[in-house]
N, CA and C atoms of all chains as a GROMACS GRO file, in nm:
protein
  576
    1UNK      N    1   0.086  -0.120   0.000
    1UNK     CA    2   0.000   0.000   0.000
    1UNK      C    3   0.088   0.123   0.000
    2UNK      N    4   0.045   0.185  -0.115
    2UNK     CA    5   0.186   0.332  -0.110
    2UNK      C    6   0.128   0.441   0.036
    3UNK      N    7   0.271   0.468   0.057
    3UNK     CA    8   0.191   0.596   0.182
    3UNK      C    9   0.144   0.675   0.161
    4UNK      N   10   0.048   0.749   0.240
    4UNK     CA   11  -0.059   0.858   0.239
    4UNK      C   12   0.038   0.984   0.294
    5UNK      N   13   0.003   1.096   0.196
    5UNK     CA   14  -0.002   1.210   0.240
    5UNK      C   15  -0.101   1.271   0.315
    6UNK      N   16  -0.052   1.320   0.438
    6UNK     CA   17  -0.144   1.382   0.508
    6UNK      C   18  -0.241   1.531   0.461
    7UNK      N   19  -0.346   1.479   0.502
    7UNK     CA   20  -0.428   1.599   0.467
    7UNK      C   21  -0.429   1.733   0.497
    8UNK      N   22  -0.453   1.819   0.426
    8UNK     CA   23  -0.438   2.004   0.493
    8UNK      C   24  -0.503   2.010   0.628
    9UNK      N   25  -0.594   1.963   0.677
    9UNK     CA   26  -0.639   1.939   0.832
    9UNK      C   27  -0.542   1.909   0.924
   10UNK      N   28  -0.478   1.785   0.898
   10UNK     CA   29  -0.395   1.645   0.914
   10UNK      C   30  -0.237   1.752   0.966
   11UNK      N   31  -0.242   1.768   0.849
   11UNK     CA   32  -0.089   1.899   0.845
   11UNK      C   33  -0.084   1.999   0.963
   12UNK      N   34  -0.168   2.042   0.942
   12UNK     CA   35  -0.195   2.175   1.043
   12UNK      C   36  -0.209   2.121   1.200
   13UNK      N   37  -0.312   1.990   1.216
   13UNK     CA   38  -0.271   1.977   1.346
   13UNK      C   39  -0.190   1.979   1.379
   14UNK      N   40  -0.077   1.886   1.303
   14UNK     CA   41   0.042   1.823   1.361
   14UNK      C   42   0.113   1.899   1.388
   15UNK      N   43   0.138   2.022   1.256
   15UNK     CA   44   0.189   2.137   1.318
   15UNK      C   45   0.205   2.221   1.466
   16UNK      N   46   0.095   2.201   1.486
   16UNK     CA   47   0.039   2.289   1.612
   16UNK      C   48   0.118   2.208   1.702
   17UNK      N   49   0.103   2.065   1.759
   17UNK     CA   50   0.193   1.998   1.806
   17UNK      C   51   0.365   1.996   1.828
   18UNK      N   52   0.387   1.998   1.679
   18UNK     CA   53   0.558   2.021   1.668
   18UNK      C   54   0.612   2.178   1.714
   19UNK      N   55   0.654   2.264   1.826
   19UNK     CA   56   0.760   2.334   1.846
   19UNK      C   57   0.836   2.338   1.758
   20UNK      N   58   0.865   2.471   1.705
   20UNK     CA   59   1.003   2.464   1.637
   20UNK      C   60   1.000   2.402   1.480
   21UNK      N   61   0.917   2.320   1.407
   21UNK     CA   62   0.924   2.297   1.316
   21UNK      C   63   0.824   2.423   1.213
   22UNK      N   64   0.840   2.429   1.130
   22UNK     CA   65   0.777   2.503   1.012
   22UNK      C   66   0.765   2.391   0.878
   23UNK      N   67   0.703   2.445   0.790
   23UNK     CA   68   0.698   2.365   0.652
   23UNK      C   69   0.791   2.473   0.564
   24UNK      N   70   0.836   2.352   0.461
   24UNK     CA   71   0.883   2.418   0.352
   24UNK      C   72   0.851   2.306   0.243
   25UNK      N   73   0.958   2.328   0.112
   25UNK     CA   74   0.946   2.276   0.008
   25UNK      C   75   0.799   2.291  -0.033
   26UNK      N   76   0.758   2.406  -0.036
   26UNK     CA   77   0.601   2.436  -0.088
   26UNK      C   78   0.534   2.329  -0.002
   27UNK      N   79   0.524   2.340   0.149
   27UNK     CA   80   0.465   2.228   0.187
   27UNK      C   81   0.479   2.071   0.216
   28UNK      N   82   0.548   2.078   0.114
   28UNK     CA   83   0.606   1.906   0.074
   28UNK      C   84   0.720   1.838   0.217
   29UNK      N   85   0.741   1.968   0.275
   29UNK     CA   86   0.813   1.870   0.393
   29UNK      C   87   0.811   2.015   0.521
   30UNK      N   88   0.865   1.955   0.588
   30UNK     CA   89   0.918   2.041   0.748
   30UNK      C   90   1.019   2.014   0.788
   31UNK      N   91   1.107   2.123   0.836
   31UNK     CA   92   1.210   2.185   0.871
   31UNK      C   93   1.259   2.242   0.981
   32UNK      N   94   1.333   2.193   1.053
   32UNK     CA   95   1.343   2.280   1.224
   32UNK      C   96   1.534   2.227   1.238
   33UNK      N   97   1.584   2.326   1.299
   33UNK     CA   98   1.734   2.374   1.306
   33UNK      C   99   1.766   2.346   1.456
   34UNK      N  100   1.888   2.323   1.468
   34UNK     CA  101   1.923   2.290   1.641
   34UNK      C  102   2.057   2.343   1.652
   35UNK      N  103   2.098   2.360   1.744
   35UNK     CA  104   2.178   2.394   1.839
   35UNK      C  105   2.199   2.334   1.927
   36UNK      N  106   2.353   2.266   1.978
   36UNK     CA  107   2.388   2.213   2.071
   36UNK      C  108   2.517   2.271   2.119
   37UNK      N  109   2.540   2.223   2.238
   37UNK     CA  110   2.718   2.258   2.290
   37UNK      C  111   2.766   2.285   2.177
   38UNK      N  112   2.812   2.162   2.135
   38UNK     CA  113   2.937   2.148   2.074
   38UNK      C  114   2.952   2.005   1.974
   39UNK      N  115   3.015   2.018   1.919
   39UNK     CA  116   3.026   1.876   1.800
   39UNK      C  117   2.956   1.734   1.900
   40UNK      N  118   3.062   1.720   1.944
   40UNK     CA  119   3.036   1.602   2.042
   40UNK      C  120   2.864   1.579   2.086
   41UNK      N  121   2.818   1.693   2.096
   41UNK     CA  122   2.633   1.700   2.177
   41UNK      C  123   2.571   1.688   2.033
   42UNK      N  124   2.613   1.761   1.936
   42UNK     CA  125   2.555   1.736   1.777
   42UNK      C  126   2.578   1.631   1.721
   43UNK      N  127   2.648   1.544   1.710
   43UNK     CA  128   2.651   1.398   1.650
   43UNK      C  129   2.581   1.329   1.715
   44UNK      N  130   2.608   1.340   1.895
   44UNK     CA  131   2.546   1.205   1.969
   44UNK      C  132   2.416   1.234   1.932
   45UNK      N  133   2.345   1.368   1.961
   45UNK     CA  134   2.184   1.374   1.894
   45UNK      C  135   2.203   1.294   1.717
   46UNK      N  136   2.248   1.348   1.643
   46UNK     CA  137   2.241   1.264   1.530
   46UNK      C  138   2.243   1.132   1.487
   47UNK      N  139   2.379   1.069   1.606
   47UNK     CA  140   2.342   0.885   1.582
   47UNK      C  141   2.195   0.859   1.669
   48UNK      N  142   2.184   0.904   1.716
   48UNK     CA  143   2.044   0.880   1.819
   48UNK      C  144   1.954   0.855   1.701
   49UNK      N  145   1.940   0.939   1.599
   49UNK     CA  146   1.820   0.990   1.539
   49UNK      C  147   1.907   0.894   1.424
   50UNK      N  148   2.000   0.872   1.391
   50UNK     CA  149   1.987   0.782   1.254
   50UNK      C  150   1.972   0.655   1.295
   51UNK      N  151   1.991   0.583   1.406
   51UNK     CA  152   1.960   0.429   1.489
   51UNK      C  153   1.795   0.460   1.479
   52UNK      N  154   1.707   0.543   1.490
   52UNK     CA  155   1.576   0.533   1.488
   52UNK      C  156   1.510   0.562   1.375
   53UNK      N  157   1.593   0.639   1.250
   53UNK     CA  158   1.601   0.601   1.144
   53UNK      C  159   1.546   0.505   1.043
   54UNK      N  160   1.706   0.438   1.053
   54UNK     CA  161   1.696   0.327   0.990
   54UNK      C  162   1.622   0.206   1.073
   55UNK      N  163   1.622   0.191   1.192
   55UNK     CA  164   1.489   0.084   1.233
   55UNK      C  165   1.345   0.125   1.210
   56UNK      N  166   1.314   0.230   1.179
   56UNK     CA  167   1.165   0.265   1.088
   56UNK      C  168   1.155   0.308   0.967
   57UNK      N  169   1.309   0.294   0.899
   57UNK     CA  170   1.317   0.305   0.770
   57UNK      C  171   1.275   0.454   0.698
   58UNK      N  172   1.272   0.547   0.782
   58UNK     CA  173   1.294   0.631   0.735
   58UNK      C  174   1.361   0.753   0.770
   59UNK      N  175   1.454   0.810   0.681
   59UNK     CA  176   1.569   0.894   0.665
   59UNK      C  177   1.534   1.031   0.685
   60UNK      N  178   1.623   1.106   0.742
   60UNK     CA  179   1.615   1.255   0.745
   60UNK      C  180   1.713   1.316   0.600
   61UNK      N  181   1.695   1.420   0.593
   61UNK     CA  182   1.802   1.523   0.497
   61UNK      C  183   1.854   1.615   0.599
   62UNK      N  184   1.968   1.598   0.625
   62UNK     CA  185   2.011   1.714   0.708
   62UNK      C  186   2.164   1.758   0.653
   63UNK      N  187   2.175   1.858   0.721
   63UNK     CA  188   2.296   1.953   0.728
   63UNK      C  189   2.368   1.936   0.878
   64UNK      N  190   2.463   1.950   0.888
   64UNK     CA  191   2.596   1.984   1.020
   64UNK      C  192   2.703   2.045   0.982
   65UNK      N  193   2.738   2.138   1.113
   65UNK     CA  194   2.846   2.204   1.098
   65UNK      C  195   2.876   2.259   1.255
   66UNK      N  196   2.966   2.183   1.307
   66UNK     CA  197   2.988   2.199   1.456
   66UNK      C  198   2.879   2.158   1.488
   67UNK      N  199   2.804   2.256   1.606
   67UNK     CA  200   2.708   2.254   1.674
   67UNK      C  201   2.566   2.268   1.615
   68UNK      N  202   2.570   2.244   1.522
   68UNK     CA  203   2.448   2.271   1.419
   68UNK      C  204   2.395   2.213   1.408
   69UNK      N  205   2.246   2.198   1.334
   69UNK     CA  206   2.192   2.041   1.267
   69UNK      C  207   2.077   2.113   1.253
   70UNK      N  208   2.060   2.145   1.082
   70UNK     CA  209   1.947   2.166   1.012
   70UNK      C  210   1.841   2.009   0.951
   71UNK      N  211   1.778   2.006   0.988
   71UNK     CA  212   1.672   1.847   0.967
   71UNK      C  213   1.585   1.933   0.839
   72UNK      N  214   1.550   1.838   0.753
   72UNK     CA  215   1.435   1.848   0.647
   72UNK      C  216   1.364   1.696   0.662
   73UNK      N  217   1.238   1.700   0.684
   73UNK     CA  218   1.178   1.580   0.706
   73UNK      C  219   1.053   1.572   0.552
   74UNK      N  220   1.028   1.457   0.476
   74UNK     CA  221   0.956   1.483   0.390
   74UNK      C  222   0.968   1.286   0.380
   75UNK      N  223   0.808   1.221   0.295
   75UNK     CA  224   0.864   1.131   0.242
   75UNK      C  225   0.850   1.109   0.080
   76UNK      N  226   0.968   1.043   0.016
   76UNK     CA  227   0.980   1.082  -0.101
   76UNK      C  228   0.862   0.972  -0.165
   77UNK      N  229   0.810   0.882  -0.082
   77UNK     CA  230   0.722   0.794  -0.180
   77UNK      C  231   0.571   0.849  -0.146
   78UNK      N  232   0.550   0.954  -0.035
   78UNK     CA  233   0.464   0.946  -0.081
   78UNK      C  234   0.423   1.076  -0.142
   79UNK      N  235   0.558   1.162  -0.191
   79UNK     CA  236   0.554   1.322  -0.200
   79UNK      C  237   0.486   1.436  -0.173
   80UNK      N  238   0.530   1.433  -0.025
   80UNK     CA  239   0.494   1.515   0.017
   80UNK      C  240   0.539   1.484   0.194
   81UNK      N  241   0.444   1.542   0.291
   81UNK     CA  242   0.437   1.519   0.434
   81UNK      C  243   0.372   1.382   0.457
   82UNK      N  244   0.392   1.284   0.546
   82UNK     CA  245   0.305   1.149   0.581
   82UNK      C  246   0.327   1.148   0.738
   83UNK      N  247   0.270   1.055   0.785
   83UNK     CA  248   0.269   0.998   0.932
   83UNK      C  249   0.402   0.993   0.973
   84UNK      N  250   0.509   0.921   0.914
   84UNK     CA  251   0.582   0.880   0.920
   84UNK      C  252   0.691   1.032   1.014
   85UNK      N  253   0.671   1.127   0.936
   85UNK     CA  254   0.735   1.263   0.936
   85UNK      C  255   0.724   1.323   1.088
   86UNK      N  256   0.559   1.285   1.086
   86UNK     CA  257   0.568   1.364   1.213
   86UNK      C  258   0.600   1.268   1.328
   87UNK      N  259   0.600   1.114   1.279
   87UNK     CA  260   0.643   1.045   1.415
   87UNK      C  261   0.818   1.102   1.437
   88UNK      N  262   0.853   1.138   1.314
   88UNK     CA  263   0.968   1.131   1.360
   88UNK      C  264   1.021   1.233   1.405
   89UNK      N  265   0.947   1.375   1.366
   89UNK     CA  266   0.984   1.498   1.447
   89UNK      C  267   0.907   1.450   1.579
   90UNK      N  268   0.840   1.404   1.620
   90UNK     CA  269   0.846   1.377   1.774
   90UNK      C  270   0.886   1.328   1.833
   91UNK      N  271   0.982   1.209   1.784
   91UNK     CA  272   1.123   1.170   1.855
   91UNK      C  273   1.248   1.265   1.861
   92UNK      N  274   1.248   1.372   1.729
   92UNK     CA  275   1.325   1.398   1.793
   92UNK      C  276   1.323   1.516   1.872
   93UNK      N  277   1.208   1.567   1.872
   93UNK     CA  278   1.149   1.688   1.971
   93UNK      C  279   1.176   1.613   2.156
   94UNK      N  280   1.146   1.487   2.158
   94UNK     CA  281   1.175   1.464   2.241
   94UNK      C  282   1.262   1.390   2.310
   95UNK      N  283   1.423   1.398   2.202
   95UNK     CA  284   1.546   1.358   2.239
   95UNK      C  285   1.656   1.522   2.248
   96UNK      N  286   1.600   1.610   2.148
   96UNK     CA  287   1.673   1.754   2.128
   96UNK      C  288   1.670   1.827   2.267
   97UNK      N  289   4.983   3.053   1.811
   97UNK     CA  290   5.002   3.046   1.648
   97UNK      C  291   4.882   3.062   1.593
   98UNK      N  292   4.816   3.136   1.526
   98UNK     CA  293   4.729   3.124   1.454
   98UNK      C  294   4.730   3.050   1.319
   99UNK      N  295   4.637   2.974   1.279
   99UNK     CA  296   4.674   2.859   1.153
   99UNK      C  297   4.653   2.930   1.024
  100UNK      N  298   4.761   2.896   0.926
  100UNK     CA  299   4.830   2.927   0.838
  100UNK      C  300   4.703   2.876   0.720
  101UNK      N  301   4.720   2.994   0.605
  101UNK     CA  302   4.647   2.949   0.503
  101UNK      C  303   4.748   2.867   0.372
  102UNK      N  304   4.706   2.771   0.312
  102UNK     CA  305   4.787   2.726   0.225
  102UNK      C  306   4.829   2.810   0.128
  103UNK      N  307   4.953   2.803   0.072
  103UNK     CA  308   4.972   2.889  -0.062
  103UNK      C  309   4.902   2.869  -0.164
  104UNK      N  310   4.868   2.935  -0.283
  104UNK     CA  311   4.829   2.890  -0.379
  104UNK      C  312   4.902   2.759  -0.448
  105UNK      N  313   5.054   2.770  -0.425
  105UNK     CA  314   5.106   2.660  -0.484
  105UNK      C  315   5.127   2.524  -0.432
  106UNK      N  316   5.073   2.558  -0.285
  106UNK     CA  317   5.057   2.447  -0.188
  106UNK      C  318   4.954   2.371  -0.206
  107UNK      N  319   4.832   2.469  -0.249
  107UNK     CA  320   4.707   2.450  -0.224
  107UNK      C  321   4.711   2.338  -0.370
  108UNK      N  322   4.736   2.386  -0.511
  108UNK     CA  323   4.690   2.301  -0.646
  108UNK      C  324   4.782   2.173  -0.615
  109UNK      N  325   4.931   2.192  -0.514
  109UNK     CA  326   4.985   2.068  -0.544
  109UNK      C  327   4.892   1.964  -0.467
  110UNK      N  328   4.839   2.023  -0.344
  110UNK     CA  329   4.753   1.922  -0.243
  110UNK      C  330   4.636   1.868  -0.307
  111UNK      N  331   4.589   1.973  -0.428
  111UNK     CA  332   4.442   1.909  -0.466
  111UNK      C  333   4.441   1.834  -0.638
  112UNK      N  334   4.619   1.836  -0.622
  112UNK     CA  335   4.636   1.722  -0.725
  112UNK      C  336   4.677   1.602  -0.671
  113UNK      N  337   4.683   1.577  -0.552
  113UNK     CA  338   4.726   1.443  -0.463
  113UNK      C  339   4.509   1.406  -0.422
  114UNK      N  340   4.478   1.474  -0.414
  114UNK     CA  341   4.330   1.469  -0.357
  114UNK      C  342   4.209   1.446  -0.470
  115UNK      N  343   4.198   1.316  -0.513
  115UNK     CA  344   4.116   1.272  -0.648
  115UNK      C  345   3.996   1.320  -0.595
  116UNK      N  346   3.873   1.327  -0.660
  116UNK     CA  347   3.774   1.368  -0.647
  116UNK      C  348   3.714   1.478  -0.537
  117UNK      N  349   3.798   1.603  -0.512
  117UNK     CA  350   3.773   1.716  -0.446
  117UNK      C  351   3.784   1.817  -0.543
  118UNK      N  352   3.722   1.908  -0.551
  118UNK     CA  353   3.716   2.033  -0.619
  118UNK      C  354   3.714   2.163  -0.540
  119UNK      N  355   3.761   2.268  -0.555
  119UNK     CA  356   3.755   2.393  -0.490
  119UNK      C  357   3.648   2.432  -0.463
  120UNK      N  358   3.611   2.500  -0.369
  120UNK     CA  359   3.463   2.571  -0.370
  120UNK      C  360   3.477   2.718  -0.274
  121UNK      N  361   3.327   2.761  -0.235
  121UNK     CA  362   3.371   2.919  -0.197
  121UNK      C  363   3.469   3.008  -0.292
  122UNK      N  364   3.481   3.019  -0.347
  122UNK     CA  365   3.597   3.096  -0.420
  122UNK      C  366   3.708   3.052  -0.366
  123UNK      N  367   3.756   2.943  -0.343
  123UNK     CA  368   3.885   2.866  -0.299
  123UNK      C  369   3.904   2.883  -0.155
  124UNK      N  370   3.816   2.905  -0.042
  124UNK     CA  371   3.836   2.869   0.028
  124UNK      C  372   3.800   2.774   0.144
  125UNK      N  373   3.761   2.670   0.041
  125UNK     CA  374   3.695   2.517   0.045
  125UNK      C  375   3.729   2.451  -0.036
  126UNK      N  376   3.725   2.315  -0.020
  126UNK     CA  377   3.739   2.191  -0.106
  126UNK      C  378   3.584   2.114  -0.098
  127UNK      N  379   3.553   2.034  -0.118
  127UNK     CA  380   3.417   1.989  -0.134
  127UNK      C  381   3.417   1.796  -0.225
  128UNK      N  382   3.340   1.721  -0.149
  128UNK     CA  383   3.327   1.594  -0.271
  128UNK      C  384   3.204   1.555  -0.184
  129UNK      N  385   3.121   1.496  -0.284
  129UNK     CA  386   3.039   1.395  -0.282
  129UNK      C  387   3.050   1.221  -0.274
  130UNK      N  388   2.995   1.174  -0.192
  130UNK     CA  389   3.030   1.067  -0.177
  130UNK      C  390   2.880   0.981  -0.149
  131UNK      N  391   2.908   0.870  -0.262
  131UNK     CA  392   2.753   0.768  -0.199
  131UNK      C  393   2.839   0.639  -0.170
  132UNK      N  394   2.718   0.586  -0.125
  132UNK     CA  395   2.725   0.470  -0.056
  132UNK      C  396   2.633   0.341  -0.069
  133UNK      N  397   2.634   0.211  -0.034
  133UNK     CA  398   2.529   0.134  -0.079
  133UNK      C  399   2.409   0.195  -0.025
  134UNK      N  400   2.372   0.198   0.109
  134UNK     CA  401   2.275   0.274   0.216
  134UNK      C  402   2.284   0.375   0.308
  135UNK      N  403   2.200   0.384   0.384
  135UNK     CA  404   2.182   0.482   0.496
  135UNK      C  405   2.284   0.373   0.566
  136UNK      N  406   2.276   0.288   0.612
  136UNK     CA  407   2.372   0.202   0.745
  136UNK      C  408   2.474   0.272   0.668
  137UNK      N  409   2.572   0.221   0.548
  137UNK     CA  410   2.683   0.211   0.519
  137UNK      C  411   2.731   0.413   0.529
  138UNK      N  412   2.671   0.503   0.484
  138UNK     CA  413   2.711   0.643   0.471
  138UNK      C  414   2.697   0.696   0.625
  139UNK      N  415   2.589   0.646   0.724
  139UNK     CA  416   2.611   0.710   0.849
  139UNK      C  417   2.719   0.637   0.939
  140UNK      N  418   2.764   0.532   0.858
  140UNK     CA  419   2.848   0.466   0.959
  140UNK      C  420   2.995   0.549   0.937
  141UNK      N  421   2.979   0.574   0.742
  141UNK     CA  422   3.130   0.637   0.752
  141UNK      C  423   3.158   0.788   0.810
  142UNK      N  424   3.015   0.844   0.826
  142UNK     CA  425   3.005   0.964   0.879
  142UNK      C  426   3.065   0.976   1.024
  143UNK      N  427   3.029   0.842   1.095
  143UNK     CA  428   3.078   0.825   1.262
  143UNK      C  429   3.174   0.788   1.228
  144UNK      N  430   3.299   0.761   1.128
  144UNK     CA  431   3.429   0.738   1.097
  144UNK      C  432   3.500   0.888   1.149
  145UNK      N  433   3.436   0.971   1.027
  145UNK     CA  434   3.468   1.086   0.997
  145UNK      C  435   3.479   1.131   1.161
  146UNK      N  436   3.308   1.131   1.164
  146UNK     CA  437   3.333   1.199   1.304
  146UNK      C  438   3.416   1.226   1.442
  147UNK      N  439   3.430   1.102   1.419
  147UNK     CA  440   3.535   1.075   1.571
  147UNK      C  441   3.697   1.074   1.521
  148UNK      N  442   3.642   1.128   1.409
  148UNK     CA  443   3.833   1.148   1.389
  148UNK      C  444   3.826   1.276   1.358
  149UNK      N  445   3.704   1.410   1.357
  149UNK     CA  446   3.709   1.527   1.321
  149UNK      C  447   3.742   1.592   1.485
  150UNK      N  448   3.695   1.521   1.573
  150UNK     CA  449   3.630   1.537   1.709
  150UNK      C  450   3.801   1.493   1.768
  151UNK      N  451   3.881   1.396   1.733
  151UNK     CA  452   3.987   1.411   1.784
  151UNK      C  453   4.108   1.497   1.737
  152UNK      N  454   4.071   1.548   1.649
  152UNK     CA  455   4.187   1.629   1.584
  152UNK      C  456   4.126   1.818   1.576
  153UNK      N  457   3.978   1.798   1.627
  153UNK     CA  458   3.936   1.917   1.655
  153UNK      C  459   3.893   2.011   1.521
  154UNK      N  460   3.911   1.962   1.434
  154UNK     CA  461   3.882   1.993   1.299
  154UNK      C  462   3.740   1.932   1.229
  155UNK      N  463   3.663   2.007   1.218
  155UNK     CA  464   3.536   1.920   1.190
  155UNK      C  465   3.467   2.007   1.013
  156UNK      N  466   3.372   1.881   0.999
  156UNK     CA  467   3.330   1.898   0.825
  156UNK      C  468   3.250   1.911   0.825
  157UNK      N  469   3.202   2.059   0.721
  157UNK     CA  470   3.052   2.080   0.706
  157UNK      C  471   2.978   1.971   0.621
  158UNK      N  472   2.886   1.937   0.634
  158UNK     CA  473   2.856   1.810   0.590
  158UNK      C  474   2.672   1.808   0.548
  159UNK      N  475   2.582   1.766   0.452
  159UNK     CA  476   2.480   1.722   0.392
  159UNK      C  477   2.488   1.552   0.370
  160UNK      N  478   2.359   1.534   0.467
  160UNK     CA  479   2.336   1.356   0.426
  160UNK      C  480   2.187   1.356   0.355
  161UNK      N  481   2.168   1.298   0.286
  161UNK     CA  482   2.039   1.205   0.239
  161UNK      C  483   2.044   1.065   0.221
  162UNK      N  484   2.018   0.971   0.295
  162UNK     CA  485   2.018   0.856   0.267
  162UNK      C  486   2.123   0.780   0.214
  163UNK      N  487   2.233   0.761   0.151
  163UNK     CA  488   2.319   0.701   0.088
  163UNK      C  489   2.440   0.813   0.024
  164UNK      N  490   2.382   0.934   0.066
  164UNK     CA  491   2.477   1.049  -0.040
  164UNK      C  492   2.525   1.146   0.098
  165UNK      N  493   2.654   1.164   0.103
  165UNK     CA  494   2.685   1.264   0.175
  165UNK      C  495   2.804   1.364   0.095
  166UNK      N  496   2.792   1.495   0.108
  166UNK     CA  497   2.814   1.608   0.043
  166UNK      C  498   2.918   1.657   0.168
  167UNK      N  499   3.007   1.692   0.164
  167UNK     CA  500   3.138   1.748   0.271
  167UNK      C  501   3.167   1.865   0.217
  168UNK      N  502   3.196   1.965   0.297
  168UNK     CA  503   3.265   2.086   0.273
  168UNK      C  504   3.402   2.112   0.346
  169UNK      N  505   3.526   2.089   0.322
  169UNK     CA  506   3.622   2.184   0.409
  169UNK      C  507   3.712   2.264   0.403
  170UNK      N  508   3.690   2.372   0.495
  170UNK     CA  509   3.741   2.476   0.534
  170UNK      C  510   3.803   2.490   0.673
  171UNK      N  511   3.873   2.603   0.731
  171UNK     CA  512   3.934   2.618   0.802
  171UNK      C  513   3.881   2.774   0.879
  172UNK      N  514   3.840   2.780   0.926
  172UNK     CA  515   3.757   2.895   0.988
  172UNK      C  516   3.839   3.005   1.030
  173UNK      N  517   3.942   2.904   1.092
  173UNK     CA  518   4.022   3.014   1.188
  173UNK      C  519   4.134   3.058   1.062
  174UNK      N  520   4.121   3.026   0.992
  174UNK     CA  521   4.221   3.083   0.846
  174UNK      C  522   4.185   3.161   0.757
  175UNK      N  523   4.056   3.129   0.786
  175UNK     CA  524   3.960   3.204   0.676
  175UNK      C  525   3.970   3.107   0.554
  176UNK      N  526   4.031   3.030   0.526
  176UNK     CA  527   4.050   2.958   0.391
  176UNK      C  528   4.082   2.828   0.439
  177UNK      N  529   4.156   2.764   0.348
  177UNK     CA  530   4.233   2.619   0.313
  177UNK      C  531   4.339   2.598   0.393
  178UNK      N  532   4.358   2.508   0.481
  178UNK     CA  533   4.485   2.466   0.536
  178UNK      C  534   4.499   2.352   0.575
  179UNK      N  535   4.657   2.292   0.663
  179UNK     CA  536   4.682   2.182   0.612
  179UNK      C  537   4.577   2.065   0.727
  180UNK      N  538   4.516   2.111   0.786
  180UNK     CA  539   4.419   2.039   0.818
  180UNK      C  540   4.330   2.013   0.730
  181UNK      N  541   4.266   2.103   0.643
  181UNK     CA  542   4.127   1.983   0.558
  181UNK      C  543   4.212   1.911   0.448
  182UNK      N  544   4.363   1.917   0.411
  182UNK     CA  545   4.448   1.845   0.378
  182UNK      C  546   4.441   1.722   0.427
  183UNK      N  547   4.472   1.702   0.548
  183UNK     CA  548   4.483   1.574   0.629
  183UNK      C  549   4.333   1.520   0.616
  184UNK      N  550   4.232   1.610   0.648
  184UNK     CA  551   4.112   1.580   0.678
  184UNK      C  552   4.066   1.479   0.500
  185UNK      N  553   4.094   1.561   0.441
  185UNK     CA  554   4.052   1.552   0.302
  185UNK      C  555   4.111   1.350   0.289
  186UNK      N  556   4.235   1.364   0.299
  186UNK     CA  557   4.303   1.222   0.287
  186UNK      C  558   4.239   1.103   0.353
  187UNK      N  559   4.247   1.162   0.516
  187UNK     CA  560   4.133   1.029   0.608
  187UNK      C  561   4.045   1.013   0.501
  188UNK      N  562   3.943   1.118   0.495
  188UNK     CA  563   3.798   1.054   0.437
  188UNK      C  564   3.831   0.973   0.305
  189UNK      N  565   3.937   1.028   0.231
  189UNK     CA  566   4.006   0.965   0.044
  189UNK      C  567   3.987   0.815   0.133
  190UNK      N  568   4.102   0.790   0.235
  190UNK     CA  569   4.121   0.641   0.299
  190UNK      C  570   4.005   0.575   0.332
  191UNK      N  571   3.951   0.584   0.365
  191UNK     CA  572   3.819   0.521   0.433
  191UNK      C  573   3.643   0.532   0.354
  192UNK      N  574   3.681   0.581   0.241
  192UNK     CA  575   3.534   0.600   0.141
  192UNK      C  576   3.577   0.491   0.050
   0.00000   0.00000   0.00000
């Protein structure tokens, strides 16, 4: 069964939920930026989040640089925003 | 000591020892793309990278998607190229 894009209702709740995230890509995904100490606090958040990842099979797009970490969440099969997206900005809303 | 920027003639001999890097910023970056079979195999070489950016204190701006990671390096405190993303540049040549 291909995945479902969430609905403009669907979207907006979730929104309301996620802190810190916004949409971009005309919608098609969401986007939220972090700040940590230092390298060391920015990777360990990052393997955190790619071990939960790849055991639900799905991937972030991100950026790093030191203490940085720009996330783009979107899924490409089902183009656009899905379930999947926002489970995963709420892991990591609640590992950041 | 504040760290030294490469010469220009330092710089083309280093990025003729350095296969698949190209200049970027107006030369004061190097840059390569690199894929991989998967997400396991590119975040694993990323925690390569990492813990060897993290011990030498020199760290890489960096873009992942799934199997593709995009590196940038520079030298901040130089403003440009030096012989750290040299070294840096080689680890990652070794281990991709």
């Amino acid at each position: 069964m291909p995945i479902a894009c969430l609905t403009d209702a669907r979207r907006d709740e979730a929104l309301g939920e996620l802190a810190g995230w916004a949409l971009c890509r005309e919608g098609h995904g969401i986007e939220r930026e972090l700040r940590f100490a230092d390298f060391n606090a920015a990777f360990g958040f990052m393997t955190r989040v790619a071990l939960h990842a790849e055991k639900h099979d799905h991937h972030p797009e991100w950026f790093n640089v030191y203490n940085r970490v720009c996330i783009v969440l979107t899924t490409h099969e089902a183009g656009g925003l899905s379930e999947r997206d926002v489970e995963m900005a709420r892991f990591i809303d609640a590992i950041a």
